[in-house]
SEBA-934535 format. One record per residue (C-alpha): residue number from 0; residue in three letters; chain; x negated, z, y. Coordinates in nm, 4 decimals. Layout:
REM SEBA-934535
pos NUM&code ala&unit A&east X&up Z&north Y
...
REM end
This chain:
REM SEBA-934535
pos 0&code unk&unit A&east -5.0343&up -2.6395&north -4.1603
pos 1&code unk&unit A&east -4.6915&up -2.7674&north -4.1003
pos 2&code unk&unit A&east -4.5946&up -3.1409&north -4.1356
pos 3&code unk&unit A&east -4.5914&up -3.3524&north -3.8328
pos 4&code unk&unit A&east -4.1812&up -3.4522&north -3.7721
pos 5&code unk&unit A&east -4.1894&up -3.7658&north -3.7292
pos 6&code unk&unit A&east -3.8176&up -3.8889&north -3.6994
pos 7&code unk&unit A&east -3.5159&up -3.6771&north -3.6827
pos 8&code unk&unit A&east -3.1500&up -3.7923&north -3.7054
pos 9&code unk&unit A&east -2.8537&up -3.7651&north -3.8681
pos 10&code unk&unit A&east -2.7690&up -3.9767&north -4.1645
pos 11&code unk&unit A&east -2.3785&up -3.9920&north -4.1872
pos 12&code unk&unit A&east -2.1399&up -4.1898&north -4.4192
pos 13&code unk&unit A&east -2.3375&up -4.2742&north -4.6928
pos 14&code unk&unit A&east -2.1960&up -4.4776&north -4.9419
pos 15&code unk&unit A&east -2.4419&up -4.5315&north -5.2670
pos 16&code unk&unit A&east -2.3330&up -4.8113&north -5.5305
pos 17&code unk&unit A&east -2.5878&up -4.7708&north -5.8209
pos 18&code unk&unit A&east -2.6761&up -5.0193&north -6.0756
pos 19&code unk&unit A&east -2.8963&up -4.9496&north -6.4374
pos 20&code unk&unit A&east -3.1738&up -5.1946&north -6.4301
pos 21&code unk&unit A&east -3.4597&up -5.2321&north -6.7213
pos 22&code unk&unit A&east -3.7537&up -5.0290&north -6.6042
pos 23&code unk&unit A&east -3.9730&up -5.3577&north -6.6321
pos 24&code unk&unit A&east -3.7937&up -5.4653&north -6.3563
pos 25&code unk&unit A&east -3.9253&up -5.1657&north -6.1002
pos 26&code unk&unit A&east -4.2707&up -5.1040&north -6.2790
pos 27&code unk&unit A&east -4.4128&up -5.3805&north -6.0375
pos 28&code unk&unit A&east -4.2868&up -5.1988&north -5.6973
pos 29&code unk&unit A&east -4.3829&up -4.8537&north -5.8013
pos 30&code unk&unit A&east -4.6780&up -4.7339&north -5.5806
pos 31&code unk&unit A&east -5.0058&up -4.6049&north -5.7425
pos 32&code unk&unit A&east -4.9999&up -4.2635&north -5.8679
pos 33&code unk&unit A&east -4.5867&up -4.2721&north -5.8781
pos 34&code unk&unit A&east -4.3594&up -4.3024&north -6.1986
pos 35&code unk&unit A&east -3.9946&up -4.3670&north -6.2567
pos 36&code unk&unit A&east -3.7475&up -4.0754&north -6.2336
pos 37&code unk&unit A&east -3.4753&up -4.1398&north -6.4958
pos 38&code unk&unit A&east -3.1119&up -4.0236&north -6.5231
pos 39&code unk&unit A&east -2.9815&up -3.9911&north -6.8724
pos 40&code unk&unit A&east -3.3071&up -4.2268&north -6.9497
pos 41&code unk&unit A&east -3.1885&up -4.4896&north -6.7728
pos 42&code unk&unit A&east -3.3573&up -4.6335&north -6.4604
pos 43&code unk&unit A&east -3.0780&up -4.6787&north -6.1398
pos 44&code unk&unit A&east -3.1279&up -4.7999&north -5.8541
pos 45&code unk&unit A&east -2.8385&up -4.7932&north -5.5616
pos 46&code unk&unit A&east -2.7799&up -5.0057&north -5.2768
pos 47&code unk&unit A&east -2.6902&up -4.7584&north -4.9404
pos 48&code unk&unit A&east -2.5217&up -4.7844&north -4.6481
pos 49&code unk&unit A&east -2.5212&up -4.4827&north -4.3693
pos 50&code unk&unit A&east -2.4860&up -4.4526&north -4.0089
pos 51&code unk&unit A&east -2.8399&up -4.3291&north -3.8317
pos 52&code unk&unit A&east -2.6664&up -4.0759&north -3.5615
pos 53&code unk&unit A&east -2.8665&up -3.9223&north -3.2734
pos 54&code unk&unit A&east -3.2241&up -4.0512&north -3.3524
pos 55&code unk&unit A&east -3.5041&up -3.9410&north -3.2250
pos 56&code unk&unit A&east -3.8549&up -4.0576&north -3.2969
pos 57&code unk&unit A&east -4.1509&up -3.8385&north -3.2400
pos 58&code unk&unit A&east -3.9046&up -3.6564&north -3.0514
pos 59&code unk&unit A&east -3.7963&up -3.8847&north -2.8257
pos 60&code unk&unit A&east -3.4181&up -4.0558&north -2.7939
pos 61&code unk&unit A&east -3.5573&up -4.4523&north -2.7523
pos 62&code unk&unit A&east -3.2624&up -4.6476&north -2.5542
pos 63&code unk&unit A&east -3.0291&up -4.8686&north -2.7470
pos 64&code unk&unit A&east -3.2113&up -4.7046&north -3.0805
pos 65&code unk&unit A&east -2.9759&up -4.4124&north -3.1006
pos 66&code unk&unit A&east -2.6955&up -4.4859&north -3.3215
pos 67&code unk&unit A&east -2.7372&up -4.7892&north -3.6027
pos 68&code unk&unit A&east -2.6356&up -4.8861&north -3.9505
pos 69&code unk&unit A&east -2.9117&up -4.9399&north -4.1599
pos 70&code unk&unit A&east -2.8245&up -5.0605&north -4.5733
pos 71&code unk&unit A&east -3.1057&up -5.0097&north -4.8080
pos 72&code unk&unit A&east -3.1955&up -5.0784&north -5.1813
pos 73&code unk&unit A&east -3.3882&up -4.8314&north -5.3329
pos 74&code unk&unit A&east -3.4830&up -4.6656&north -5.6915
pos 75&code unk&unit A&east -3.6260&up -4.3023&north -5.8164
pos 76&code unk&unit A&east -3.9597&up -4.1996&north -5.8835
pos 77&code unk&unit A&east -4.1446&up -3.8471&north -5.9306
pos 78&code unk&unit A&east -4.4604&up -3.7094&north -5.8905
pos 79&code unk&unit A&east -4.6709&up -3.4513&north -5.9892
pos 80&code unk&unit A&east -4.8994&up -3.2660&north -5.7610
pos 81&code unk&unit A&east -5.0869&up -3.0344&north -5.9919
pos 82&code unk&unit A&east -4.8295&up -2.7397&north -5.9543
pos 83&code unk&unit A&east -4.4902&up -2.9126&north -5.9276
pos 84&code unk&unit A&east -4.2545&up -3.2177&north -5.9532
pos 85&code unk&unit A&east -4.1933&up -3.4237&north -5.6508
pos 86&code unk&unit A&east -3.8595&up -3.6348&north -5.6881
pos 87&code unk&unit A&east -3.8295&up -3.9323&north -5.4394
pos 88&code unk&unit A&east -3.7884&up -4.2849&north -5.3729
pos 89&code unk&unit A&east -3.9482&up -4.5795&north -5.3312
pos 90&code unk&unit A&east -3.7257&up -4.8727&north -5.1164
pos 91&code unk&unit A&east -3.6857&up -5.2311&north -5.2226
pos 92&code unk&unit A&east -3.5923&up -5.3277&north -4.8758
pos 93&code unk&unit A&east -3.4269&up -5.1210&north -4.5908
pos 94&code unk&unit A&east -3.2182&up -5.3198&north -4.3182
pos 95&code unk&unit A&east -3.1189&up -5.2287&north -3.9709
pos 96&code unk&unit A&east -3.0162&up -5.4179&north -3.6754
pos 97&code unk&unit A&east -3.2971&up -5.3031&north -3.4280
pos 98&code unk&unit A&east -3.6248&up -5.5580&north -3.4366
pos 99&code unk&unit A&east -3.7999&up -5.3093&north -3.2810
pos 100&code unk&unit A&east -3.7671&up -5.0322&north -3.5301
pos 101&code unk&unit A&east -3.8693&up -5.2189&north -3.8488
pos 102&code unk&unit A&east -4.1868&up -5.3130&north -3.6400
pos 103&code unk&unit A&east -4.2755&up -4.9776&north -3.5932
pos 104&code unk&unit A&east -4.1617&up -4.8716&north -3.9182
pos 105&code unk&unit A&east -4.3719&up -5.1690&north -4.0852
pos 106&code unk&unit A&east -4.7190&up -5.1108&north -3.9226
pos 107&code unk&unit A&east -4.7347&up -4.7525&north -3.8934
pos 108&code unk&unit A&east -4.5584&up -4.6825&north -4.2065
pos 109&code unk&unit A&east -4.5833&up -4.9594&north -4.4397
pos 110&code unk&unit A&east -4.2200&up -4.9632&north -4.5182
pos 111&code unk&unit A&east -4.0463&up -5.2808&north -4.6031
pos 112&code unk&unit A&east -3.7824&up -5.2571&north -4.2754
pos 113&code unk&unit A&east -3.6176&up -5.5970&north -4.2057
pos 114&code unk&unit A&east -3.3424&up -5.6453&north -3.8816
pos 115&code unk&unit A&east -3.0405&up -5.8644&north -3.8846
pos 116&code unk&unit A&east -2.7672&up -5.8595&north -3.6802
pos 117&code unk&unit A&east -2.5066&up -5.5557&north -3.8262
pos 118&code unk&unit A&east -2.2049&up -5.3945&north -3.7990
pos 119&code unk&unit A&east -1.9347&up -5.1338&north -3.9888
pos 120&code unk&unit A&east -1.6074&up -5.0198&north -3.9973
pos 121&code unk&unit A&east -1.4279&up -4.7067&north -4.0623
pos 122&code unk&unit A&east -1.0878&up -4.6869&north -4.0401
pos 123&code unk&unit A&east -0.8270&up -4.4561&north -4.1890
pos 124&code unk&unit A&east -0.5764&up -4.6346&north -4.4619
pos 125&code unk&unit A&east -0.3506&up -4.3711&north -4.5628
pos 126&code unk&unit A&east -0.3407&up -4.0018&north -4.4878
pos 127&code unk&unit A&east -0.6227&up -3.9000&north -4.7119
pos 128&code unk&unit A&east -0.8664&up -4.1896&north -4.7127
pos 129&code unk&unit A&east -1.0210&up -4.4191&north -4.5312
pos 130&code unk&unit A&east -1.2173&up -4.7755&north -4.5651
pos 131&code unk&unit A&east -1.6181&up -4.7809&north -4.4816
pos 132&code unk&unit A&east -1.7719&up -5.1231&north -4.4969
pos 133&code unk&unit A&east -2.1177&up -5.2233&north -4.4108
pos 134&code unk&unit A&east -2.2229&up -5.5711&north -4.3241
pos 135&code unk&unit A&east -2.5316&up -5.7453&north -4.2906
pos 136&code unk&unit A&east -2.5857&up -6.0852&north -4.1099
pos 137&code unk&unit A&east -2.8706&up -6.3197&north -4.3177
pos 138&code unk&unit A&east -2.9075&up -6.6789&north -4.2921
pos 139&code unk&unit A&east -2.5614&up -6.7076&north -4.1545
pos 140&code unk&unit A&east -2.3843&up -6.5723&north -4.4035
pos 141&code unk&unit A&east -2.1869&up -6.1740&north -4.3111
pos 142&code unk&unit A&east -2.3224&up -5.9945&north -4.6410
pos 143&code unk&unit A&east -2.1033&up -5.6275&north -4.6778
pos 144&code unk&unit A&east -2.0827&up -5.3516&north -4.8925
pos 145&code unk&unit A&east -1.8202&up -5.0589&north -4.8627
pos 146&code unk&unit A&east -1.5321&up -4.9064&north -5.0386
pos 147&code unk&unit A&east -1.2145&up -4.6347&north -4.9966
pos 148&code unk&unit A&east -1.3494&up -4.2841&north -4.9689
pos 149&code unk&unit A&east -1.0835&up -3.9772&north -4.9645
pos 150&code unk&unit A&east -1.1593&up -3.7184&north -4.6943
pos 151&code unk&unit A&east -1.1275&up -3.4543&north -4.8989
pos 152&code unk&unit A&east -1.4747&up -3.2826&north -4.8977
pos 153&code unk&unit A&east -1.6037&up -3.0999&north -5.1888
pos 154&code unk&unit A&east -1.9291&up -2.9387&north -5.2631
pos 155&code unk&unit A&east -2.2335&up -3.1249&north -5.4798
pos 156&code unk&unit A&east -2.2594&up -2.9670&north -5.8005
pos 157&code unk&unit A&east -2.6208&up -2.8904&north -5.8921
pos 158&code unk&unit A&east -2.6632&up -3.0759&north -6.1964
pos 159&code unk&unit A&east -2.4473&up -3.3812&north -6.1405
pos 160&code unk&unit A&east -2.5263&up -3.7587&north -6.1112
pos 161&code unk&unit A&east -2.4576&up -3.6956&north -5.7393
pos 162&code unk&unit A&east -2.7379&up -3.4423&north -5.7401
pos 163&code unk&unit A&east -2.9776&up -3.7121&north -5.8869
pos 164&code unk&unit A&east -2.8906&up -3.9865&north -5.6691
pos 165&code unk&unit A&east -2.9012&up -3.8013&north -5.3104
pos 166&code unk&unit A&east -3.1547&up -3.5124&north -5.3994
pos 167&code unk&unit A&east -3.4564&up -3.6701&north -5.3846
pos 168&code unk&unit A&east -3.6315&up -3.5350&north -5.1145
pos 169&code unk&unit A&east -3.9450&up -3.7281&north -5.0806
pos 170&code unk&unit A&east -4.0803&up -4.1003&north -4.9991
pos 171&code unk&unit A&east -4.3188&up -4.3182&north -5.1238
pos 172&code unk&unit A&east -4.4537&up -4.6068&north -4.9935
pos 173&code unk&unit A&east -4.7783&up -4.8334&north -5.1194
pos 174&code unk&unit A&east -5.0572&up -4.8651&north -4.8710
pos 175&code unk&unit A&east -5.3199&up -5.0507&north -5.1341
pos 176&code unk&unit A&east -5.3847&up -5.0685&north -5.5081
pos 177&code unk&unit A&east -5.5023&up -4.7346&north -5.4884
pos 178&code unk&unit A&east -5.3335&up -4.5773&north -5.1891
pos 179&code unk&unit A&east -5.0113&up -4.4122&north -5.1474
pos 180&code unk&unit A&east -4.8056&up -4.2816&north -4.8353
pos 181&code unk&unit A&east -4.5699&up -4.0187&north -4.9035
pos 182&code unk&unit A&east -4.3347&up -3.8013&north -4.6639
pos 183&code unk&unit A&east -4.0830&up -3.5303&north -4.6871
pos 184&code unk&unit A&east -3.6934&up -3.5735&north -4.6084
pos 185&code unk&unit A&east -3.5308&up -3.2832&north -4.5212
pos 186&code unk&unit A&east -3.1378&up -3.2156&north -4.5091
pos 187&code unk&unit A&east -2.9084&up -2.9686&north -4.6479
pos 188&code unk&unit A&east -2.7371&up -3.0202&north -4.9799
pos 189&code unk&unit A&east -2.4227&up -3.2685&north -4.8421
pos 190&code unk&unit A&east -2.0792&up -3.2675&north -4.9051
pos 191&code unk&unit A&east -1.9358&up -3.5251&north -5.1017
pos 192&code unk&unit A&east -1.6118&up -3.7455&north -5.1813
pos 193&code unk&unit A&east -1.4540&up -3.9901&north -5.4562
pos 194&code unk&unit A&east -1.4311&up -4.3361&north -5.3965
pos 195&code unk&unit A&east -1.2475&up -4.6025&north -5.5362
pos 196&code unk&unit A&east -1.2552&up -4.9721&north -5.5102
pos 197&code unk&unit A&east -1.5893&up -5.0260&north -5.4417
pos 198&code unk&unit A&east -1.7249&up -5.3818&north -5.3281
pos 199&code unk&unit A&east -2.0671&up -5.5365&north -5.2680
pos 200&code unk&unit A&east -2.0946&up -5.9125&north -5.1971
pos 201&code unk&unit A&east -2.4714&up -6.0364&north -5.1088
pos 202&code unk&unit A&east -2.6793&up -6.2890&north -5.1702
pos 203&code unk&unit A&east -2.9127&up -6.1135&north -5.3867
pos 204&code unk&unit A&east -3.1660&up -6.3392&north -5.4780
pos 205&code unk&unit A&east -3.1967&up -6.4999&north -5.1585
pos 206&code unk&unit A&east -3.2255&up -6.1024&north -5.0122
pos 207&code unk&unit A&east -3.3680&up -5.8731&north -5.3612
pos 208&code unk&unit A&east -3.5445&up -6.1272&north -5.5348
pos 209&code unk&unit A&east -3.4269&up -6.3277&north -5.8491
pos 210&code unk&unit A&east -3.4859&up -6.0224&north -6.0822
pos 211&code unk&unit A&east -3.2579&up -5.8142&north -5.9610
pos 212&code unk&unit A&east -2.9348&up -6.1026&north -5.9909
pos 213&code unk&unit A&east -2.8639&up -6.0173&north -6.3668
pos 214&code unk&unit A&east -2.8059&up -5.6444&north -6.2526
pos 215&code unk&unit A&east -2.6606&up -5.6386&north -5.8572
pos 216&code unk&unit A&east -2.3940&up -5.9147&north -5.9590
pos 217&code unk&unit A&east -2.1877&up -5.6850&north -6.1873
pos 218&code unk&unit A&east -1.9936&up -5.3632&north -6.1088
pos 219&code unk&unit A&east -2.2372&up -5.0575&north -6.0658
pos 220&code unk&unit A&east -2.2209&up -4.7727&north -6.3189
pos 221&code unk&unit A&east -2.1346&up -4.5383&north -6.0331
pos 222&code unk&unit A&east -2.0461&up -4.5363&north -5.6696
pos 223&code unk&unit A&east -2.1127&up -4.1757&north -5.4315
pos 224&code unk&unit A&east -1.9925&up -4.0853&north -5.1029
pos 225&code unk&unit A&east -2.1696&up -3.8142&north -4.9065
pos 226&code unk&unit A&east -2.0581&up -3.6848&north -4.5345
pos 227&code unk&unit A&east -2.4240&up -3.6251&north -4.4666
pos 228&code unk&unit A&east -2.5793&up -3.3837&north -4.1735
pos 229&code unk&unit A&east -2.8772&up -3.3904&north -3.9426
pos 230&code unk&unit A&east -3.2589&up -3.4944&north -4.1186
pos 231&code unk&unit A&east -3.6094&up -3.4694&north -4.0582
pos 232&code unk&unit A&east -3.8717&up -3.6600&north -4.1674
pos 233&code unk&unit A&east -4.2017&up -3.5183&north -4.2098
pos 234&code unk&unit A&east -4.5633&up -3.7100&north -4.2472
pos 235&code unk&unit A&east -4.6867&up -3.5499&north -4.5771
pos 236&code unk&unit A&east -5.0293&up -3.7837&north -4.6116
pos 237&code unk&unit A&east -5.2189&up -3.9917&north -4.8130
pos 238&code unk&unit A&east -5.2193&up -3.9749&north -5.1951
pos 239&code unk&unit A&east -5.5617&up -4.1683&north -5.3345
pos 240&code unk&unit A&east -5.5987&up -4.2540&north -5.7070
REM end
């Protein structure tokens, strides 16, 4: 029987900073019946920003919830299903600017949605790249991340880093000690981009949590650009351990 969709967009403009963090540090937030997906044997996790284009939930185009930013911190897990590996994520918190969307997202869903007031930019700065900043509003202080991506498109190689970070194509999300919710993300394989001179400057602790200072406060080990395309989300179920 084919998934219910339950949201379909498109992502666009994603910018991915990724930091190494010890694996203790995730272990806690992993959701039962989920383990850590490793690159190289080290455990990443990358703080996003994209552009949600043309949404539509259940089908349906909700006013003023169209077109949003939404920044996210999130890390990679897999899981086997008795026939195959399932490579996903789990989020650490996912920000957007509409209250009404992490509600829904939060009951229904169990994700760990937050809104504050948001805002981008993207604006050429020479003939072949351009600037993409994301900012965040918390406690009155204009958090952003961003950084100069060319707009020279190229395609994903297959067994890159970029492959690992955007290629996971499910989500998991912890409904109890023994309960986990997991859906399906479905896209194309996207274009991506270098960029150079990367930035992030948040409060971490006051937004991540105090573990995460040591490894968000230094330059990430990589930074990805992808062009994106249209999604859908699918409702996979319930996984029970």
């Amino acid at each position: 029987m084919e998934k219910r969709t339950f949201l379909s967009a498109e992502w666009r403009n994603l910018i991915m900073l990724n930091y190494e963090v010890p694996s203790d540090v995730l272990i806690p937030h992993l959701p039962p019946g989920i383990e850590l997906d490793l690159w190289e044997g080290k455990a990443l996790v990358s703080m996003v920003g994209f552009r949600f284009l043309n949404t539509k939930v259940l089908g349906v185009r909700w006013p003023w919830h169209v077109n949003f930013e939404e920044v996210n911190l999130r890390f990679y897990v897999r899981r086997f299903d008795g026939q195959q590996w399932k490579r996903g994520v789990v989020f650490i918190s996912e920000i957007v600017p509409r209250p009404i969307i992490a509600t829904v997202a939060n009951v229904l869903y169990h994700e760990r949605y937050s809104s504050m007031p948001m805002r981008h930019t993207i604006k050429d700065t020479d003939s072949d790249s351009k600037l993409i900043r994301y900012e965040w509003k918390h406690k009155g202080r204009w958090n952003a991340l961003g950084g100069t991506v060319r707009t020279t498109l190229q395609a994903m190689p297959s067994d890159g880093a970029e492959a690992f970070i955007f290629e996971h194509y499910w989500g998991y999300n912890k409904l109890s000690e023994t309960a986990t919710h997991e859906y399906q993300v479905e896209h194309i394989s996207w274009q991506i981009a270098e960029v150079r001179d990367a930035f992030m400057d948040a409060d971490v602790a006051e937004l991540y949590g105090d573990a995460f200072v040591p490894f968000l406060t230094k330059p990430p080990v990589s930074v990805f650009y992808a062009d994106g395309s249209p999604v859908s989300v699918r409702i996979a179920g319930k996984i029970y351990q």
